[in-house]
N, C-alpha and C positions, 0 to 999 in steps of 0.2 A: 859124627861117628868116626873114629883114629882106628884103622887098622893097623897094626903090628906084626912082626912078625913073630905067629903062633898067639897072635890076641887080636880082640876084637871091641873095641875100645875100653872095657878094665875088665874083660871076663878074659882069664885064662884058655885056651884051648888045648885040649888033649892030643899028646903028642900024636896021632896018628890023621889026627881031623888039622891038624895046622901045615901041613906039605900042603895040602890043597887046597884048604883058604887062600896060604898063601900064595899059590899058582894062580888062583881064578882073581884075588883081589890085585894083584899087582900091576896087572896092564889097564885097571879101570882106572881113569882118575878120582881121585879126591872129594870132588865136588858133586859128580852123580852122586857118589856113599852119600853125601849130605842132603840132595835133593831125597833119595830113597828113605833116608831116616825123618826127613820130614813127611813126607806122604804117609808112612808106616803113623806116626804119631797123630796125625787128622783121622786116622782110619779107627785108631784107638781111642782119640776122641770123640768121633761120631757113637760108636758101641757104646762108650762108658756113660754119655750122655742119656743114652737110651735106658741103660741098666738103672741109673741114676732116680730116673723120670717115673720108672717103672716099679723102684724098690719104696720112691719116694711119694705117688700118687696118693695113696690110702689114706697116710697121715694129714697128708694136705688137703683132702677132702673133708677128713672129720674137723678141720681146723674151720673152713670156710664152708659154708653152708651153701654157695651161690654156686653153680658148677661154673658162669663163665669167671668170676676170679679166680677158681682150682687151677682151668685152661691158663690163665693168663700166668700165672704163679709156675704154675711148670713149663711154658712156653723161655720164661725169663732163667729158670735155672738150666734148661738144655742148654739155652744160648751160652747162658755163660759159660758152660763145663767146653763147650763149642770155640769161643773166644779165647779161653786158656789153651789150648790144646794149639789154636791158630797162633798164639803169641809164642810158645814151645815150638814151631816147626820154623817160625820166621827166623829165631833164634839161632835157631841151628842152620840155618842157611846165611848168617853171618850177619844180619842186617841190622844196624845200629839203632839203638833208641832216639838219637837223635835225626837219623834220617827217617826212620820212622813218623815219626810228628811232622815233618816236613813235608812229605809226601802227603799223608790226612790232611795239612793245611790246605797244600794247593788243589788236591783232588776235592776237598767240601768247598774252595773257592770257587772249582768248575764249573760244581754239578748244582749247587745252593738252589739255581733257581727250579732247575727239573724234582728236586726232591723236598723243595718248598710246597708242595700238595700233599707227599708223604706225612711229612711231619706236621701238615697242620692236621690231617686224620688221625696219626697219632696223638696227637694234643687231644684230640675230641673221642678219641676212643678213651682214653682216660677219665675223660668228664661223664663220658657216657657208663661206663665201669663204677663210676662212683654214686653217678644222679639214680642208677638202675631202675628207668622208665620200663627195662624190661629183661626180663630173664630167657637162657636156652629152655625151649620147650613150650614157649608163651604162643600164645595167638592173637596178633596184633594185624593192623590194619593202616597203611604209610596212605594216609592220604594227596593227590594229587587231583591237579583238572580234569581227570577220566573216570573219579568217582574212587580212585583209590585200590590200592592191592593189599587181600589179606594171604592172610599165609602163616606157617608155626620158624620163627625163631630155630635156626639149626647150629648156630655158632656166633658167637662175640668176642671178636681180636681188636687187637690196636690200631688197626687199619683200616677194616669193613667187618659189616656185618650180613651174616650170610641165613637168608629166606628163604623156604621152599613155599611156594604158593599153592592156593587149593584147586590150580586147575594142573596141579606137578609139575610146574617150570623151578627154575633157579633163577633165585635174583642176589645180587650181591651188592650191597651201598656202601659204599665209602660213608666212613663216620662223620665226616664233615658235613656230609648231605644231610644225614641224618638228622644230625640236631639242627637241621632251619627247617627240619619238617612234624608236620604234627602227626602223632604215633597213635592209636587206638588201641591200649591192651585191653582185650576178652577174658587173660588169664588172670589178672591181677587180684591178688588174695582171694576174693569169690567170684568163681566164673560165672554165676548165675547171672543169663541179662535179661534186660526186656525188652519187648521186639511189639510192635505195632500191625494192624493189619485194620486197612479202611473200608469199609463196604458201603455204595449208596445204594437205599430201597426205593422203590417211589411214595407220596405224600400216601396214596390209596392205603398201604399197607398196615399191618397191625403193628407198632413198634414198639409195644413191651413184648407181642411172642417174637419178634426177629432180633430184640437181646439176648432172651432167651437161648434161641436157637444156636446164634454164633459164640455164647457163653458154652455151652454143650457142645458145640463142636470142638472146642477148643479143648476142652477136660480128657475129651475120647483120644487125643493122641499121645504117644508114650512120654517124649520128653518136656512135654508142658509139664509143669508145679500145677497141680488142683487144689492146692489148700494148704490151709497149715497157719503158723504166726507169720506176722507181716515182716517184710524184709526188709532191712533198716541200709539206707542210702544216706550218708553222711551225717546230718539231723533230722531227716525226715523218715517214715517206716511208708512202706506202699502195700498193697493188701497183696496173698502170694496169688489168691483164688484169679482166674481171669475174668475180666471184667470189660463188659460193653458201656460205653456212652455214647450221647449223642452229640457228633460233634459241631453240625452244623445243618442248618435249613439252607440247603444250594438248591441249583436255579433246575434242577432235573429231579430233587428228591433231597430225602435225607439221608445224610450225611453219618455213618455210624463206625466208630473208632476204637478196636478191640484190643484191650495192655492186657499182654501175656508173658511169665517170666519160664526160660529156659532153663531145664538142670546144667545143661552146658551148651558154650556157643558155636561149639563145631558144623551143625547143618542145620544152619539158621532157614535157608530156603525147604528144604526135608517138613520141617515141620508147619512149615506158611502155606505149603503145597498140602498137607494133610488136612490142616485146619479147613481150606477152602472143599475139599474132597466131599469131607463130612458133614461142612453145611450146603452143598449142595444136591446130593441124597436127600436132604431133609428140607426141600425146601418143595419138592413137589406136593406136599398135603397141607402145608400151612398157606397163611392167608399173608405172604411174602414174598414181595418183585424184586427181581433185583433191576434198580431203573438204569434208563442208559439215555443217550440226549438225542433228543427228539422235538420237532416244532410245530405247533398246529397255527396255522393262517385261517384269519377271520377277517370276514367283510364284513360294512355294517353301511350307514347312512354315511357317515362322515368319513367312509373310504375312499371317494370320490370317483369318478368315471372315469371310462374309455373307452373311446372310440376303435371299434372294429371295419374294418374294411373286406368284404369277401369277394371274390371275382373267378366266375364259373368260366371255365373252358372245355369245349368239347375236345376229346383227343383223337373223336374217328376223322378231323375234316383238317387238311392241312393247312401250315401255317402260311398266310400269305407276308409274303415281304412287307418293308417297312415301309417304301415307298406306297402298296396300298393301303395300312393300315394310317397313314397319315392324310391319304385323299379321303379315305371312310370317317375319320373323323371331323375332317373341315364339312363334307356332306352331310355326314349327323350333324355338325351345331347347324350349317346351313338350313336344314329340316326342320332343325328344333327351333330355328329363329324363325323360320317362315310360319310356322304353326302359329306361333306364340303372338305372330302380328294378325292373322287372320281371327283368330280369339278374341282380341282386341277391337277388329272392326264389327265382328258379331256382336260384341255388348254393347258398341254404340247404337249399333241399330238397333238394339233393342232399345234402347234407354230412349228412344226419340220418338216424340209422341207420334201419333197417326193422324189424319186426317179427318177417318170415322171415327175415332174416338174422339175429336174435338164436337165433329157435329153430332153425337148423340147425347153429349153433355152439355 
């Protein structure tokens, strides 16, 4: 900006507005006017961008179908209108094209390796823009070691992508993470999924009424599919009706496995929790357990034995020390050995003939 006197760099001024420009301009320096005229010009660049993004949204929307290319598409023309507006203020503050690019050189020589993470996210936010595993609005599910976090899709930039989860936290991944992780979209062209639910009975029970049963519970709640044509999964069609088998003879009962297809997958637990509601109300009049693990011990001949030991003590007669309980038992076996000899000498003498028994025979 060249102030002059009675101008203001090619606008004339009115003879009675230029005494006082030119009083208030003449003790500034130069180079503020120039700082001032560039700041004015980022300011007008920032609005014009905005107007720009805003006049230009609608078209760019009917042009791209995907909302996050719309985002990405206007994200790239603010910037630019943003970029020119910044090359117009550097200008005007006198800065050479050639020092320019110098300064970018050594400043990306500096910083390369801290913004070497940036740009690899931007590399993959592009891959990702392009591959479009998934859309703003989708309900997807990043699996990890903890079983994974689902959550709806709130935004996709060059950078990270940004998740609201279903217990209303915020997550945000860098795109780089992204694509080395495995994605679960729920939205993708048919939201309709299938969801599983296991129930063991025990052997006792009737198991065509407890298909029955858990087939019917499952119809009674709102967002199950009860019928209709079958649902076609890649080559294969699956029936929509839900459906009980049997999926295994385990070691407590049987094992029974009910596929159920959802009209959407938003509250997949909502309707797991209902299903089970409804066959449990119905399970009091039917001839169905539901089993649980339990073990019954049987003895038989080839169990083998054991030896019990029982030893009565009186508790009204005090405990005598060890020193007597050690004389009582040397005096027990003492008693018990003099018994045992005296036993001895009685069946000799019996065993020994008599003398009137000799002479009456």
């Amino acid at each position: 900006m060249i102030i002059g006197p009675g101008t203001i760099g090619p606008v004339q001024l009115p003879p009675r507005v230029a005494p006082v420009v030119d009083a208030v301009a003449r003790p500034v320096p130069s180079v503020v006017w120039q700082y001032v005229e560039a700041i004015l010009v980022l300011i007008v660049g920032w609005y014009v961008s905005k107007l720009v993004v805003r006049s230009a949204g609608r078209m760019i929307a009917r042009q791209f179908a995907r909302p996050s290319i719309t985002q990405t598409v206007l994200r790239g023309i603010r910037a630019s209108v943003l970029l020119l507006s910044l090359a117009i203020a550097v200008q005007i503050m006198g800065f050479q094209p050639g020092n320019i690019l110098l300064s970018v050189t050594v400043f990306s020589a500096v910083v390369a390796v801290i913004l070497a993470p940036i740009v690899a996210s931007v590399i993959s936010g592009l891959f990702v823009l392009a591959d479009q595993p998934f859309e703003i609005g989708d309900m997807i599910e990043l699996s990890n070691n903890n079983g994974g976090q689902k959550g709806f899709v709130e935004d996709i930039t060059l950078r990270y992508t940004k998740m609201f989860t279903l217990d209303n936290t915020f997550i945000v991944v860098p795109n780089s993470t992204i694509r080395e992780r495995d994605v679960v979209n729920y939205s993708a062209e048919d939201e309709r999924t299938r969801q599983s639910l296991s129930i063991l009975v025990t052997y006792e029970s009737d198991l065509a009424e407890a298909r029955k049963l858990i087939e019917r519970s499952a119809r009674q709640v709102d967002n199950v599919i009860t019928g209709g044509p079958g649902i076609r999964v890649g080559s294969a069609r699956y029936d929509a009706a839900p459906t009980c088998y049997i999926d295994e003879y385990a070691d407590h009962g049987v094992l029974l496995t009910l596929r159920y297809w959802l009209q959407e997958p938003y509250k997949l637990l909502v309707a797991r929790s209902r299903i089970q509601e409804h066959l449990w109300g119905q399970l009091e009049d039917a001839d169905v357990e539901i089993a649980y693990p339990h073990t019954h011990l049987m003895f038989d001949d080839t169990s083998g034995q054991a030896d019990v030991a029982v030893t009565h003590r009186r508790s009204a007669q005090p405990e005598a020390p060890p020193e007597q309980h050690r004389a009582a038992d040397r005096g027990g076996h003492d008693a018990a050995h003099g018994d045992a000899e005296d036993a001895a000498a009685q069946v000799d003498a019996d065993t020994e003939p008599r003398p009137d028994d000799a002479d009456t025979e």
